[in-house]
C-alpha positions in Angstrom: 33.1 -4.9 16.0 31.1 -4.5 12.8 30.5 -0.9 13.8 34.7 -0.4 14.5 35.6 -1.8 11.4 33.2 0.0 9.2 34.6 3.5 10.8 37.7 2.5 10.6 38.4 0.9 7.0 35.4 0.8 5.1 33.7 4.3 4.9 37.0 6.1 4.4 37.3 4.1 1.1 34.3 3.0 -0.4 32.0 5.4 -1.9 29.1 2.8 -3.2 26.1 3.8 -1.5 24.7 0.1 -1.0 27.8 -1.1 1.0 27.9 2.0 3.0 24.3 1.7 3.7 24.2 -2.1 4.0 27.0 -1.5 6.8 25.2 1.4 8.6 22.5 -1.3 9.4 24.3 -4.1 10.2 25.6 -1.1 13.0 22.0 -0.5 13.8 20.7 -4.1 14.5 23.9 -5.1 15.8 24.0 -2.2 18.6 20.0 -3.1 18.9 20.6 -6.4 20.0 22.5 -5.4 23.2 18.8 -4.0 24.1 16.4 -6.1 26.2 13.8 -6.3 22.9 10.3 -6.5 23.9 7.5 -7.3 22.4 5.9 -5.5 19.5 4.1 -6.0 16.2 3.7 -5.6 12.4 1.7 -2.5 10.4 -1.6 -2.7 9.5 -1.4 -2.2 5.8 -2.0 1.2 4.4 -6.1 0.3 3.7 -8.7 3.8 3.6 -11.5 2.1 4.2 -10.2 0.1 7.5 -8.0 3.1 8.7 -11.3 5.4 8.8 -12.9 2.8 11.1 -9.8 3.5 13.3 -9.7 7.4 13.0 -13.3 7.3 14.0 -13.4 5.9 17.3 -10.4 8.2 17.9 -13.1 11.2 16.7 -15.9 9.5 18.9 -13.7 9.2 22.0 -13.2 13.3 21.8 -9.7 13.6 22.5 -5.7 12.3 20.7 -4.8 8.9 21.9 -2.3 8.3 23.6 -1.0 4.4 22.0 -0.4 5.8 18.4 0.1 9.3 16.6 -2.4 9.0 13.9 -0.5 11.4 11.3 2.5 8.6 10.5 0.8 5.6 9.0 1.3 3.0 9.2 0.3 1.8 12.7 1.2 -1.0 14.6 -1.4 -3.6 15.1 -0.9 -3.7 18.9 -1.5 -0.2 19.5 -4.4 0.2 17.8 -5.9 -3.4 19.6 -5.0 -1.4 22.7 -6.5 1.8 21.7 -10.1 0.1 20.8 -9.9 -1.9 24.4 -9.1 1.2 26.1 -12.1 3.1 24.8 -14.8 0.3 24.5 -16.4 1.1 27.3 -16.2 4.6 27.7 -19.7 4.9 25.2 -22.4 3.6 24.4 -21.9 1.6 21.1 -23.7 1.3 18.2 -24.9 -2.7 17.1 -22.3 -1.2 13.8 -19.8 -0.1 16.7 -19.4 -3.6 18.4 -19.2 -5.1 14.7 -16.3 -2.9 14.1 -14.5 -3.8 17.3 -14.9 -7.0 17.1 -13.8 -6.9 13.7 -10.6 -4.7 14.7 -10.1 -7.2 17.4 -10.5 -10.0 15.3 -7.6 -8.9 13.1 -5.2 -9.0 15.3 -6.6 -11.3 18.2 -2.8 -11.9 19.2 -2.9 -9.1 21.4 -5.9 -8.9 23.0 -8.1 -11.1 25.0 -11.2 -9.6 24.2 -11.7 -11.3 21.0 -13.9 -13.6 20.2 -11.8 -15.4 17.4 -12.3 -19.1 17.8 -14.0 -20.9 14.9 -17.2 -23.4 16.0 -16.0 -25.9 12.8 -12.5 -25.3 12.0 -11.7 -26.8 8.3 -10.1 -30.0 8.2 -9.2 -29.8 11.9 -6.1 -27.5 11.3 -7.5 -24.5 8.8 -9.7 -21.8 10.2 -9.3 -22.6 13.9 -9.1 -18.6 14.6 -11.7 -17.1 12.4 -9.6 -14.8 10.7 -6.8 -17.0 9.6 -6.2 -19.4 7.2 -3.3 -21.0 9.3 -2.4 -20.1 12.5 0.4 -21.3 14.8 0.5 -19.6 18.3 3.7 -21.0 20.9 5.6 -19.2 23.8 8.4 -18.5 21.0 6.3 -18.4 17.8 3.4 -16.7 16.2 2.3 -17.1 12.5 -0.4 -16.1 10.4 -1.2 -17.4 7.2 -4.1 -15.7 4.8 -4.9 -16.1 1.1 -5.6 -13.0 -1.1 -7.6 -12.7 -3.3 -9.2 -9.6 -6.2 -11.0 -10.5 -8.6 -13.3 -7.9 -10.4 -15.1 -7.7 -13.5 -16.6 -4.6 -14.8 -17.7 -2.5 -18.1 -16.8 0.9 -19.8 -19.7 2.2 -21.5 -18.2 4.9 -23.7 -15.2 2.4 -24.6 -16.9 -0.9 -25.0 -14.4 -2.4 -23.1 -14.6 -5.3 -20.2 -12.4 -4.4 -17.5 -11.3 -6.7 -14.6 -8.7 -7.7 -11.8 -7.4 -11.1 -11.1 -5.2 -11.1 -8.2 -3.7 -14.1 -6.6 -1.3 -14.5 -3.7 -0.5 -15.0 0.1 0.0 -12.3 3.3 1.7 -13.8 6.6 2.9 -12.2 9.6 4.4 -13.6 12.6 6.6 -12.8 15.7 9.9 -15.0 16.4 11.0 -15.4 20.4 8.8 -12.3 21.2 11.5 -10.2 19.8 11.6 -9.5 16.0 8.0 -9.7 13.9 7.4 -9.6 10.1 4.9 -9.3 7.3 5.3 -10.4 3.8 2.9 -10.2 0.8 3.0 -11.4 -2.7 0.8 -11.1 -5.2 0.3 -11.8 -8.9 -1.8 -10.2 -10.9 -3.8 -9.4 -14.5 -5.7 -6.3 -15.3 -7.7 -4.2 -17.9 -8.0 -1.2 -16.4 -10.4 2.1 -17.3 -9.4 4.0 -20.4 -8.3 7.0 -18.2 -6.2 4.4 -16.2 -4.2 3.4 -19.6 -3.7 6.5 -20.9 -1.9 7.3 -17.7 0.0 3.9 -18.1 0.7 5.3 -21.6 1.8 8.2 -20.9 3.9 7.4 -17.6 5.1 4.2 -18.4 3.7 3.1 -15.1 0.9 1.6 -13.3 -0.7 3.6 -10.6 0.6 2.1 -7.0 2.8 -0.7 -8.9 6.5 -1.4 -10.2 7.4 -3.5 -12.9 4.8 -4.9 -15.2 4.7 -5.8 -18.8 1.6 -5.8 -20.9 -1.2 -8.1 -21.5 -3.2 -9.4 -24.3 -4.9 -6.4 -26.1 -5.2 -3.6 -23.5 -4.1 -5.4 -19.8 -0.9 -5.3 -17.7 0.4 -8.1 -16.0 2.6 -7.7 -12.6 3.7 -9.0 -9.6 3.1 -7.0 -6.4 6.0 -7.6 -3.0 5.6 -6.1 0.1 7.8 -7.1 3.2 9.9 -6.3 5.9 11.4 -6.9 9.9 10.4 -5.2 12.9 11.8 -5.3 16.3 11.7 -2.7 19.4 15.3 -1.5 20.7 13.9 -0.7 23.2 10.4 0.6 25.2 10.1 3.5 23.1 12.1 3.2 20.2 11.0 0.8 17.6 13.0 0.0 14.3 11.5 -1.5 11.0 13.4 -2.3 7.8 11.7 -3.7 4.4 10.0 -3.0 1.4 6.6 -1.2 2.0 4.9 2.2 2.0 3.7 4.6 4.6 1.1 7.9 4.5 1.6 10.8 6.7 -1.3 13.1 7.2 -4.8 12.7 8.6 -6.6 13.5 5.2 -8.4 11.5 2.8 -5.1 13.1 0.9 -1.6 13.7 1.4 0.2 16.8 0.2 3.3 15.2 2.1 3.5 11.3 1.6 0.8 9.1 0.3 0.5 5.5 -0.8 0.0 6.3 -4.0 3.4 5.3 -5.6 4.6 1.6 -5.1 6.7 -0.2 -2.1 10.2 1.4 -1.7 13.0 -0.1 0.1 12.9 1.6 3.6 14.7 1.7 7.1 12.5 3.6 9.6 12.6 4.5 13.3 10.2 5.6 15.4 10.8 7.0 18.6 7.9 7.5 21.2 8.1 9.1 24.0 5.5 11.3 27.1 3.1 13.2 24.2 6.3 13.2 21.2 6.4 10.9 18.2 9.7 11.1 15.9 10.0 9.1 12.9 13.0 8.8 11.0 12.5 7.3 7.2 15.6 6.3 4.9 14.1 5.0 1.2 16.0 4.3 -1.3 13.9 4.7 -4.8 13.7 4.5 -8.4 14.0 7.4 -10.3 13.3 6.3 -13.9 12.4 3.3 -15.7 12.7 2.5 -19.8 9.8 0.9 -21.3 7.0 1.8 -24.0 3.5 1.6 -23.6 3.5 -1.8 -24.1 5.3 -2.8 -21.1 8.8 -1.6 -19.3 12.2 -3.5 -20.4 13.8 -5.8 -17.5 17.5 -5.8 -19.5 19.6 -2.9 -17.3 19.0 -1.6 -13.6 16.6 1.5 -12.7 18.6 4.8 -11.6 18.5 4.6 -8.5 17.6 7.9 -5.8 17.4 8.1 -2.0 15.0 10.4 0.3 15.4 10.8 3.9 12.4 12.3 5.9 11.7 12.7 9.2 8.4 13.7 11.5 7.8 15.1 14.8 4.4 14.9 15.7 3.4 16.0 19.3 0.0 16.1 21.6 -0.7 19.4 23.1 -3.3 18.6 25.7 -6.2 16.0 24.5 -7.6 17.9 21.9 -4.7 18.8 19.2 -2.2 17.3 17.7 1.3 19.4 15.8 3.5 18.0 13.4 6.4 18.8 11.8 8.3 17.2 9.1 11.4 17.7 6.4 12.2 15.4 3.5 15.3 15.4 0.9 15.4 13.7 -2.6 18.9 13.1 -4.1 20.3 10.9 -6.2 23.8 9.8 -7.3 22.3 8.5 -10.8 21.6 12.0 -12.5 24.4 12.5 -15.7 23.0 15.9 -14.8 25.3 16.4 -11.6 28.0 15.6 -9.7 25.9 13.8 -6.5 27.0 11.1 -4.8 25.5 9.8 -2.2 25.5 12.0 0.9 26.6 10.2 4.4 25.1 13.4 6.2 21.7 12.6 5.7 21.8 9.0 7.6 22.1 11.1 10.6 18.6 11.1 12.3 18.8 14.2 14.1 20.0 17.3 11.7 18.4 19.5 10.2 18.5 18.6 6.1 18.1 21.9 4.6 21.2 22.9 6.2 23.1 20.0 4.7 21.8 20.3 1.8 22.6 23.9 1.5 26.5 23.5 2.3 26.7 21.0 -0.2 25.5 23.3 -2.6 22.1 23.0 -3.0 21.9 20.1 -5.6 19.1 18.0 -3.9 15.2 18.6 -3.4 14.2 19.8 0.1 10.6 19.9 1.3 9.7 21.5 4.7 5.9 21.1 6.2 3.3 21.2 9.2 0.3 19.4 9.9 -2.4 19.5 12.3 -5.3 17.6 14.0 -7.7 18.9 16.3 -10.9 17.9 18.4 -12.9 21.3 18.5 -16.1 19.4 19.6 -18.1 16.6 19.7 -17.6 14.3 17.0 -16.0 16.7 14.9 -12.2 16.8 13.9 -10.4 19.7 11.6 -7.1 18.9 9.9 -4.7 20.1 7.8 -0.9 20.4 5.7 1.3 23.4 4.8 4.3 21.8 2.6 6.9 24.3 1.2 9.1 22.9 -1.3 11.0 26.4 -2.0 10.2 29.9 -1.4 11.3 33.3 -0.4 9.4 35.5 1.7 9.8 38.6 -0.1 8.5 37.3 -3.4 5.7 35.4 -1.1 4.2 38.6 0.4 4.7 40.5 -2.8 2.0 38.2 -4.8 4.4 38.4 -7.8 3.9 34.7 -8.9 7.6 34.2 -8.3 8.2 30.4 -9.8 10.1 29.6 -7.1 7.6 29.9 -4.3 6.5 26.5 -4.3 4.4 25.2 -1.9 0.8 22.7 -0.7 -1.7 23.0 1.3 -4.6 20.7 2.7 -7.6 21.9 5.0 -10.0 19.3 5.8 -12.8 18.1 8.8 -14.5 15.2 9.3 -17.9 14.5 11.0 -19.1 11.1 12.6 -22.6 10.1 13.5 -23.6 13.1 11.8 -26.6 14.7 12.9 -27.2 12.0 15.2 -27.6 9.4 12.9 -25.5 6.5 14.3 -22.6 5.3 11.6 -23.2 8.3 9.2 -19.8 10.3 8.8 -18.8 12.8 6.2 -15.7 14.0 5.2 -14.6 17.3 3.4 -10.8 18.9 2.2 -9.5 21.0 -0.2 -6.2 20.2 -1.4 -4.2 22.9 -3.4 -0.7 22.7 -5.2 1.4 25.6 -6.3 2.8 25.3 -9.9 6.3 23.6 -10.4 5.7 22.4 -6.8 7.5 18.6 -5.8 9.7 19.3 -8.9 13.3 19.8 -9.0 16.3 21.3 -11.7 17.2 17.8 -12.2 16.0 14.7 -14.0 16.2 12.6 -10.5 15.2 15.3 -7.7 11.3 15.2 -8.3 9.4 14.3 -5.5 8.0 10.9 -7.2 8.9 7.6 -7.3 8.9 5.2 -10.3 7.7 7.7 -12.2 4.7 8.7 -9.8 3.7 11.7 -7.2 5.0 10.4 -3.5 2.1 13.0 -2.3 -0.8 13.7 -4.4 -1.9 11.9 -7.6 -2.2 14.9 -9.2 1.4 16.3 -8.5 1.1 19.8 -9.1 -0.7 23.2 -10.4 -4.3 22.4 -9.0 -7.4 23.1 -6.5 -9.4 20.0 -5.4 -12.3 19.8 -3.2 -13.6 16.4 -2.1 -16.2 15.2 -0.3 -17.0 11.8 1.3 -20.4 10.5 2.5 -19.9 6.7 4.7 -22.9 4.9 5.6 -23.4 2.0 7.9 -26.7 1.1 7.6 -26.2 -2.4 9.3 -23.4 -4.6 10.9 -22.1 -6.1 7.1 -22.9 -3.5 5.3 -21.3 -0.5 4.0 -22.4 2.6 1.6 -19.4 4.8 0.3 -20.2 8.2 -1.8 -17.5 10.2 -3.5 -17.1 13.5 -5.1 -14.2 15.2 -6.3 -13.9 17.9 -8.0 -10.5 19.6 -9.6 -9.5 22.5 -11.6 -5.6 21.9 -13.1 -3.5 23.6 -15.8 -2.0 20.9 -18.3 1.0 21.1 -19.6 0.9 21.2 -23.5 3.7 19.2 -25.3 7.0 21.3 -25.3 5.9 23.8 -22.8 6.7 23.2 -18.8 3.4 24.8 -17.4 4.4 23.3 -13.9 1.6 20.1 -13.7 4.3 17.4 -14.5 5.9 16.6 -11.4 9.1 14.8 -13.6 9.4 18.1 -15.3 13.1 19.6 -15.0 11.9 23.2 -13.7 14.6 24.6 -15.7 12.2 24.5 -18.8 9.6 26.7 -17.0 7.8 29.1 -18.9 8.3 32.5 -16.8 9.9 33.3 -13.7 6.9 35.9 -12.3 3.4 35.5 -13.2 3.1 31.9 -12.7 -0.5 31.2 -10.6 -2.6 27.7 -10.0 -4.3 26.5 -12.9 -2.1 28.0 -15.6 -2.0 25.9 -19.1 -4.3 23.8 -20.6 -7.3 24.7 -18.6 -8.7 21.2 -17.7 -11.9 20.4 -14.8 -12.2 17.2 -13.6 -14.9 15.8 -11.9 -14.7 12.2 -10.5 -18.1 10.7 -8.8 -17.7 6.7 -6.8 -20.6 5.1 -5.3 -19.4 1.4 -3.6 -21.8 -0.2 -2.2 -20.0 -3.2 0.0 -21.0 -6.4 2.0 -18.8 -7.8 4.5 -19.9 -11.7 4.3 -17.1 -13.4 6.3 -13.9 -12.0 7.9 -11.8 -9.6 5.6 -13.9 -10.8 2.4 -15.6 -8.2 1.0 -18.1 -8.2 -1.5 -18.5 -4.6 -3.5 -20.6 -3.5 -6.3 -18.7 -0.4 -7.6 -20.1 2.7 -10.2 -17.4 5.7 -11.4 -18.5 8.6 -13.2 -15.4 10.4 -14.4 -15.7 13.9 -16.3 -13.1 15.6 -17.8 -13.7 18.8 -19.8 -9.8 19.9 -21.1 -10.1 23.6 -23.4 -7.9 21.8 -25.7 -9.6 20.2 -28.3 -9.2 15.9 -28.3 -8.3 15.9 -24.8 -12.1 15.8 -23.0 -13.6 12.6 -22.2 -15.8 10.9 -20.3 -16.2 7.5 -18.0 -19.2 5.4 -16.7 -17.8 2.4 -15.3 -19.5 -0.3 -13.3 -18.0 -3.3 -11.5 -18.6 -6.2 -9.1 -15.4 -6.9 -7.1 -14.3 -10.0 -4.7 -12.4 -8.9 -2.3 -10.3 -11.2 0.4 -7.9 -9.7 2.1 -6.9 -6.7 0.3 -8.5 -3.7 0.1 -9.7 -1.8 -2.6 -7.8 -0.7 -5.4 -8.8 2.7 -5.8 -7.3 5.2 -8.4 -9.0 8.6 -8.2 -7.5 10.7 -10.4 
């Protein structure tokens, strides 16, 4: 009925993209609910350091599982229980191995019954029953789980004089209602004095890296309030739906020149469909696209533009050894004075090619085109890898003429467990590289960013970057972490549109031909982490953190250097990492 009416008398008439959207899902879960809904699960959240643990048993087992496409993150908690029951016998495992499980298991004991998860002395009878809840409430038609969080880190920048630290404070829960419809929520509040890298970027962005709205506090610190949440619910055996406020990462690199976590929560409506070796997801954001502030804080008196991206991703397993993904995004916006968008209908439709729309609307709107790959060449060995075009033609391609226009990203990457034989050693290598002008669009709204940051890599565009990761596990708690990146980027210099700034209009590019990686402000960056991190009970982490950042610019002022040590607290949350 919803659906008729909607048809019938409200699209024809109303052109605000809220109501039109509001009423598109009110379609969706209504028509859902005339499926028998099974059971399913939450996301575990986007976390590098837990997700590797995951990516490596896939790597150990030598060949693509079959319960989750790792290159759309993130994945449900049930498949990836299933995944480390299904292999846990197929090797012999490491005393650091059956940690891990156990750990894995642990997280998300509702569904399996291999974990070992009761607590010997719950608190006060009714707290810590399960060893990895707070709270927990388990019936035939209800499961909840209640968990603090907790970050609090204190640290010192040498060449600043500065005390740094975190104080976050706040709740995660996750439950499942009548077997039918799950959901997450987290909130948390928080207080920080960041590196003086991390402020100048705050500065000079208005934003906070991986958060929305915050205001400042005391002399150099921010203060803001982090919200994550959303409803998921199968329509049926293949085809789950999820709608919310979260993020997701696709790629299986320590980067992502498609979409990363890097910019904060967006409102979302996903669907994933899975089905014999293919894995489509369908994701419908809407964003913001600029927010008014100073570097003292943003101003909460009038609404963000607003601007919308659809994207979807076919991933499919060819054999047990390699994995082939596709994907196509669009950024518009119906906020830009610039142009005469609205929002586009077309686009909710989960099966079309975008370009194409795009294209007989005119062209106003941002398309991005891409492939991605994983593959098991050997033992405990796996090669990866992006190709994102964002524009191009194939004439001015081939020709090498620098062409503006032929925008595009690439990522090639492998990563080796127990390497050399040495149980719980892995490294990790890629090389990330951006075109000029690439992720950028002719209008104020179209960039591929949201609240004022890169939706794929931190750095946004005109740069090479190689990094390299060492992971240790000497013993069952503990955890030795080694990074080194290393970037060569043009800057842009004030006035002049070098192609670095992602929020750049294009239109104000310097040259049509010519235009190669690096050109600007020549600037090197080199960025060095060594974490050194003790897991004492479950999901609190204890981590004693150094950062060496380098960065040499050829414009005078504009070098600068970091040595930065901390001791962080860590209860379930992961790190807060900002690496660029």
């Amino acid at each position: 009925m919803i659906c008729k009416l909607y048809l019938k008398h409200f699209l024809p008439y109303f052109g605000n993209m809220k109501l039109n959207l509001g009423l598109f899902l009110a379609c969706l879960f209504t028509v859902s609910s005339m499926f028998n809904l099974h059971s399913q699960s939450v996301n575990i959240p986007l976390n590098d350091d837990y997700y590797h643990l995951i990516d490596r048993y896939e790597i150990k087992s030598g060949r693509i599982n079959s319960n989750y496409h790792s290159s759309w993150r993130a994945y449900q908690r049930k498949d990836v229980v299933n995944f480390i029951d299904s292999i846990s016998s197929e090797f012999k495992l490491s005393s650091q191995d059956e940690f891990n499980f156990n750990y894995i298991r642990n997280d998300s004991w509702e569904w399996t019954d291999q974990a070992d998860n009761d607590s010997k002395k719950p608190v006060w009878k009714h707290f810590y029953k399960k060893k990895s809840d707070l709270y927990s409430v388990r019936t035939e038609d209800f499961d909840l789980h209640v968990n603090p969080v907790l970050h609090l880190s204190v640290g010192r920048e040498s060449a600043f004089d500065v005390n740094t630290f975190i104080n976050t404070r706040g709740v995660e829960l996750r439950g499942v209602i009548d077997k039918k419809v799950s959901f997450y929520s987290f909130i948390g509040e928080n207080q920080m004095v960041n590196p003086a890298y991390i402020r100048a970027y705050r500065s000079s962005n208005l934003t906070v890296p991986q958060e929305g709205f915050w205001k400042g506090y005391e002399e150099n610190g921010v203060d803001f309030f982090t919200a994550r949440g959303y409803l998921s619910f199968d329509a049926t055996k293949h085809i789950n739906m999820q709608f919310g406020q979260d993020r997701f990462a696709v790629g299986n690199g320590y980067r992502s020149m498609i979409l990363s976590g890097f910019s904060p929560a967006y409102l979302f409506f996903k669907i994933n469909t899975k089905v014999w070796k293919f894995n489509y997801t369908n994701l419908f954001t809407e964003m913001t696209a600029d927010v008014q502030g100073n570097p003292g804080g943003l101003t909460g008196s009038s609404r963000y533009p607003d601007k919308y991206m659809a994207l979807h991703h076919l991933s499919f397993n060819i054999g047990e050894k390699l994995n082939i993904g596709v994907f196509e995004s669009i950024i518009f916006s119906n906020s830009d004075s610039t142009s005469n968008n609205s929002f586009e209908l077309k686009y909710l439709n989960p099966v079309i090619f975008y370009r194409a729309i795009e294209q007989q609307n005119g062209s106003p709107d941002n398309a991005l085109v891409g492939v991605d790959f994983k593959w098991l060449p050997a033992k405990r060995l796996v090669i990866y890898g992006q190709w994102v075009f964002d524009e191009f033609l194939l004439d001015n391609l081939t020709e090498g003429n620098g062409w503006w226009g032929n925008k595009w990203g690439a990522q090639l990457g492998g990563e080796y467990i127990d390497a050399f034989g040495i149980s719980n050693l892995d490294l990790q290598g890629e090389i990330n590289v951006a075109r000029p002008y690439a992720y950028s669009h002719n209008t104020q709204y179209g960039s591929y960013s949201n609240y004022r940051q890169p939706l794929a890599h931190p750095l946004g565009a005109n740069f090479r970057e190689v990094v390299g990761i060492v992971r240790y596990q000497p013993v069952d708690k503990l955890s030795i972490t080694g990074k080194l990146i290393l970037a060569t980027y043009g800057e842009d210099e004030i006035g002049r549109n070098f192609g670095k700034n992602i929020l750049l209009q294009n239109t104000t590019r310097e040259a049509d031909f010519g235009n190669e990686i690096g050109q600007g402000i020549d600037t090197d960056l080199t960025f060095a982490d060594l974490t050194v991190s003790y897991h004492w009970k479950h999901n609190f982490f204890i981590d004693l953190k150094h950062i060496y950042r380098q960065l040499d610019s050829a414009q005078q002022g504009l070098s600068n250097d970091t040595n930065f040590t901390s001791v962080v607290l860590r209860w379930n949350v992961p790190q807060r990492l900002n690496e660029f």
